[in-house]
C-alpha positions as CSV (number, residue, x, y, z in Angstrom):
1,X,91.6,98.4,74.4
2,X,91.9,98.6,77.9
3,X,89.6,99.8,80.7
4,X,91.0,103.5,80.6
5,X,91.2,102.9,76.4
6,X,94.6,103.0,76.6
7,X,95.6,99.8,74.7
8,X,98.8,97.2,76.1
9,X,100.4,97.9,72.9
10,X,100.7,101.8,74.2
11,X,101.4,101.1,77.7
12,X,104.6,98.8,76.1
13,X,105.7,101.9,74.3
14,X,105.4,103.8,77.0
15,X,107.4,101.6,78.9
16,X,110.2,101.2,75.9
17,X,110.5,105.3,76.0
18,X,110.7,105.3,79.8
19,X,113.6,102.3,79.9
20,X,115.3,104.1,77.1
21,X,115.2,107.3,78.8
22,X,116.5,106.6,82.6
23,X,118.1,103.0,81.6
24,X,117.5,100.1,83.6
25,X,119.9,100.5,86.6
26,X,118.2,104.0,87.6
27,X,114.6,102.4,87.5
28,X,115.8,99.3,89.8
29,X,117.5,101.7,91.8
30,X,113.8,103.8,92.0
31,X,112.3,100.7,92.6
32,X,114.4,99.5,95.8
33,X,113.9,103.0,97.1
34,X,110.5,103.1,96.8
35,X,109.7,99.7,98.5
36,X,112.0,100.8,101.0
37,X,110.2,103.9,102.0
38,X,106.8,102.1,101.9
39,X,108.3,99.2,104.3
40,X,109.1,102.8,106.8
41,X,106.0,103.9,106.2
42,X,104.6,100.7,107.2
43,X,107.0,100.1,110.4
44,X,105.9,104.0,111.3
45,X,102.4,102.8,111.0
46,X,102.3,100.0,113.2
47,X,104.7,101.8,115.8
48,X,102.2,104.4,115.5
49,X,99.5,102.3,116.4
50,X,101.2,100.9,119.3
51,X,102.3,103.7,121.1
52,X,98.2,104.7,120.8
53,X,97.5,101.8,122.0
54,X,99.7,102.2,125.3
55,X,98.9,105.0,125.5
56,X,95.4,104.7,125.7
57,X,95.6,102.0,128.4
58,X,97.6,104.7,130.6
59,X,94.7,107.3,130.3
60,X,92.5,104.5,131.1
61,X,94.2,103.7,134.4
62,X,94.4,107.7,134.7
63,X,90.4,108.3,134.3
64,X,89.7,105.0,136.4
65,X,86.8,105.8,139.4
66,X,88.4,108.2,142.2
67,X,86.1,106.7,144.3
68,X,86.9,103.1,143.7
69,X,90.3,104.0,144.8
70,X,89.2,106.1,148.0
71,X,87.2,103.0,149.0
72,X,90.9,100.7,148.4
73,X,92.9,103.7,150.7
74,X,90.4,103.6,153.1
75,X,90.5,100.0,153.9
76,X,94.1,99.6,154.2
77,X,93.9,102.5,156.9
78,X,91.9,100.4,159.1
């Protein structure tokens, strides 16, 4: 038995019925399509992640001391 008490020998038929059923070109086909939209979801992820990232730097530079840059504008007047 396994951990859910479904045994292998079940989870075999299980996997006969479903092979019989959509045939093995439609569940290869499910298969590629499936690891291609995870590898999407993935890219999306990371491009996700770096657009945040810019982003963040930008608001940094934004939200930076006004002061600090006053001080820089007033020494280039003199």
């Amino acid at each position: 038995m396994g951990v859910s008490g479904i045994s292998i020998w079940q989870l075999l038929i299980v996997l006969l019925i479903v092979v019989l059923i959509f045939g093995t070109k439609r569940i290869k086909n499910i298969g590629s399509d499936l690891g291609g939209a995870i590898k999407s979801f993935r890219k999306g992820l990371n491009e996700a992640e770096s657009v945040e990232s810019d982003l963040s730097k930008i608001g940094e530079e934004l939200n930076k001391d006004p002061e600090d840059s006053e001080d820089e504008s007033d020494e280039t007047k003199h």
